[in-house]
C-alpha positions in Angstrom: 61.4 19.1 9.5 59.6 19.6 12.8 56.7 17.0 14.2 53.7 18.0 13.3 51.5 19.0 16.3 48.0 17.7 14.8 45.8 16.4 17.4 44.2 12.3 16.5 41.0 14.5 16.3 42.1 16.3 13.4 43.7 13.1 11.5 41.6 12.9 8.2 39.2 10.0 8.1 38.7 10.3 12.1 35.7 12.2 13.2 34.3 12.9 16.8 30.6 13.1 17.3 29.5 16.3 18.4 29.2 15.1 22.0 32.9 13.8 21.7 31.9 10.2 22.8 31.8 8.2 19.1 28.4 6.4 18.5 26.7 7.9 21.6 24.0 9.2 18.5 23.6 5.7 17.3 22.6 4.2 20.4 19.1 3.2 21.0 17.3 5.5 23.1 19.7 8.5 22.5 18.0 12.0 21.8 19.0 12.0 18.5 18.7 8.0 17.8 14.4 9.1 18.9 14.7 12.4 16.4 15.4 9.9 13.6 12.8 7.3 14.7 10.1 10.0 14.8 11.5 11.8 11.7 11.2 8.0 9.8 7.7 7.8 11.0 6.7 11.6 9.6 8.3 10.2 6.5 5.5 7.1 6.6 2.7 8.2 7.1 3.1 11.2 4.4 3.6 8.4 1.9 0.7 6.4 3.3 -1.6 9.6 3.9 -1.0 10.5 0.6 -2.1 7.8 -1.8 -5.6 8.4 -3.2 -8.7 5.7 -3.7 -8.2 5.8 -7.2 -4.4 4.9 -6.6 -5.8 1.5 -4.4 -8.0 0.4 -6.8 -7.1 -2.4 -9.1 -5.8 -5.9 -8.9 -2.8 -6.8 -6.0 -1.5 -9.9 -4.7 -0.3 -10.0 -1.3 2.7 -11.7 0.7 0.2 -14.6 2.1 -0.4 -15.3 -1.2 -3.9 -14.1 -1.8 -4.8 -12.0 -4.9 -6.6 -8.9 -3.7 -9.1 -6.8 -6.3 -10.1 -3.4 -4.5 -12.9 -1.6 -6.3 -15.6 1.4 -5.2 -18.5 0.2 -4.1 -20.2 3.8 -4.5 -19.7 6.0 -7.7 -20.0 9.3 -5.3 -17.6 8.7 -2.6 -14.6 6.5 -2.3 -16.5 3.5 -0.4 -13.6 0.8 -1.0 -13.9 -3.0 -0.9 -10.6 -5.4 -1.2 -12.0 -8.6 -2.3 -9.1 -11.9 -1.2 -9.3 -14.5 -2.7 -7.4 -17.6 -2.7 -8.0 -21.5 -3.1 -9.8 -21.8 -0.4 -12.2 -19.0 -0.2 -13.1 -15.0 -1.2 -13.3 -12.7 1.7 -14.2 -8.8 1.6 -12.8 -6.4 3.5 -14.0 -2.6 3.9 -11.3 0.2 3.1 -11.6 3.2 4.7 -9.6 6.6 4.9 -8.8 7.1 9.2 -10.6 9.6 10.8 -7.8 12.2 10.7 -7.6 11.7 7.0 -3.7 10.8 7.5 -3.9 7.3 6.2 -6.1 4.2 5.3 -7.1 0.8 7.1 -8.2 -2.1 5.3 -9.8 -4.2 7.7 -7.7 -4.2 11.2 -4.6 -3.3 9.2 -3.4 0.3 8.7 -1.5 1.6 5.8 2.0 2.0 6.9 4.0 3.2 3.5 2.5 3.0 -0.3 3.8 3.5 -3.7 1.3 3.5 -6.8 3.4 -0.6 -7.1 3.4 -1.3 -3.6 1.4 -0.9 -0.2 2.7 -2.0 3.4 0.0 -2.7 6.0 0.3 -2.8 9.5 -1.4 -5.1 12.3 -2.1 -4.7 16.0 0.0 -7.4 16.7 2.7 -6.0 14.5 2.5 -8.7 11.3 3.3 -6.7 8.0 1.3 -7.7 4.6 3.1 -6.2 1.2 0.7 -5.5 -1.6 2.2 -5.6 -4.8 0.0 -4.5 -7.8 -0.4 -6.9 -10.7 0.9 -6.6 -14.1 -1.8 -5.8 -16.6 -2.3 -9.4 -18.3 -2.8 -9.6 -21.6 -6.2 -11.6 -22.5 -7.0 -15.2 -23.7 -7.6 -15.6 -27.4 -11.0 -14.9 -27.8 -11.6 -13.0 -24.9 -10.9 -8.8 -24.6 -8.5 -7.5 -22.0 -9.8 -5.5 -19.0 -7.8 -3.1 -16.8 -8.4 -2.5 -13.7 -9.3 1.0 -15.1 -12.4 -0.7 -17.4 -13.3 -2.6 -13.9 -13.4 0.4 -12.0 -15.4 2.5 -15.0 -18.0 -0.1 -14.7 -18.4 0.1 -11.3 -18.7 3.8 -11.8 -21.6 3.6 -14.1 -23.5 1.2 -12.7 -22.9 -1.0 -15.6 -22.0 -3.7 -12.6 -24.8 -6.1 -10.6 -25.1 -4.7 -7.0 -25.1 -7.8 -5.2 -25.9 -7.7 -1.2 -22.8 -8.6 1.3 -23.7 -11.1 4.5 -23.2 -7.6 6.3 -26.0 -5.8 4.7 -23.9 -3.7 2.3 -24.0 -4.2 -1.3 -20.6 -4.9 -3.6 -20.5 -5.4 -7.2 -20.6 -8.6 -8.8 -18.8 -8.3 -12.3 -19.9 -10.1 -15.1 -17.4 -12.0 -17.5 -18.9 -11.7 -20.9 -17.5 -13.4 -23.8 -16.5 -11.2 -26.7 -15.7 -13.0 -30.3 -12.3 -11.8 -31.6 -13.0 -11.8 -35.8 -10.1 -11.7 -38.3 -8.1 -8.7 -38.5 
């Protein structure tokens, strides 16, 4: 039997890089290493530009542990508010498409990737908050459940108190009514 005359090149499981230098792509800062970086950033903002109001509205809790309801504030255009709230206080914050129409900010943070479950926002300074949407909960004995889809059909037909902001813009103030529940 002669030697084979297969180069280390040719070995299976070896493979060179197209350059013939292994992990030269990998390396930060390497034409291809910014190709993928940009192409992962296309990726994100088509997820993010691509969620509608509707999609944002409902109840959310967020990875600073505030619950976070986001609801219209005008029946004829998607004017968003995302009320948080936690022990110590409610806070509102506007929601608003960007300019190019390419995404959404929510206060100083911009939508960086979203699911219809889950939304990422970005800061300035580079802090991350994850919104994850809450569960539909099923209501207390005596009371009748409300989804976030009954919340937002009431602030859709007015059926809502238009209450005025510190900043001169109105938001809806729901009202909790008490339904008896009789025998079956």
């Amino acid at each position: 039997n002669a030697p084979s005359t297969r180069d280390a090149s040719s070995t299976p499981g070896r493979q060179e890089s197209p350059r013939g230098s292994e992990g030269s792509a990998d390396k930060p800062g390497s034409p291809i290493a910014a190709l993928q970086a940009e192409s992962r950033a296309k990726r994100l903002e088509r997820r993010a530009c691509c969620i509608d109001a509707k999609d944002l509205c409902g109840m959310w809790t967020d990875s600073f542990g505030n619950n976070v309801c986001v609801y219209s504030v005008d029946a004829y255009s998607a004017n968003l508010v995302a009320t948080m709230s936690n022990s110590c206080r409610d806070f509102n914050l506007p929601m608003h498409r960007m300019q190019n129409g390419r995404g959404w900010k929510c206060g100083g943070a911009t939508l960086e990737s979203s699911s219809i479950h889950e939304l990422h926002w970005k800061f300035p300074y580079g802090r991350t908050s994850v919104w994850k949407r809450m569960a539909a909960v099923p209501a207390p004995v005596g009371y009748v459940a409300c989804t976030p889809q009954d919340v937002q059909g009431m602030i859709d037909t007015g059926m809502v108190n238009q209450v005025p902001n510190g900043d001169g813009t109105l938001a809806p103030q729901i009202v909790y009514t008490w339904l008896p529940v009789t025998g079956h």
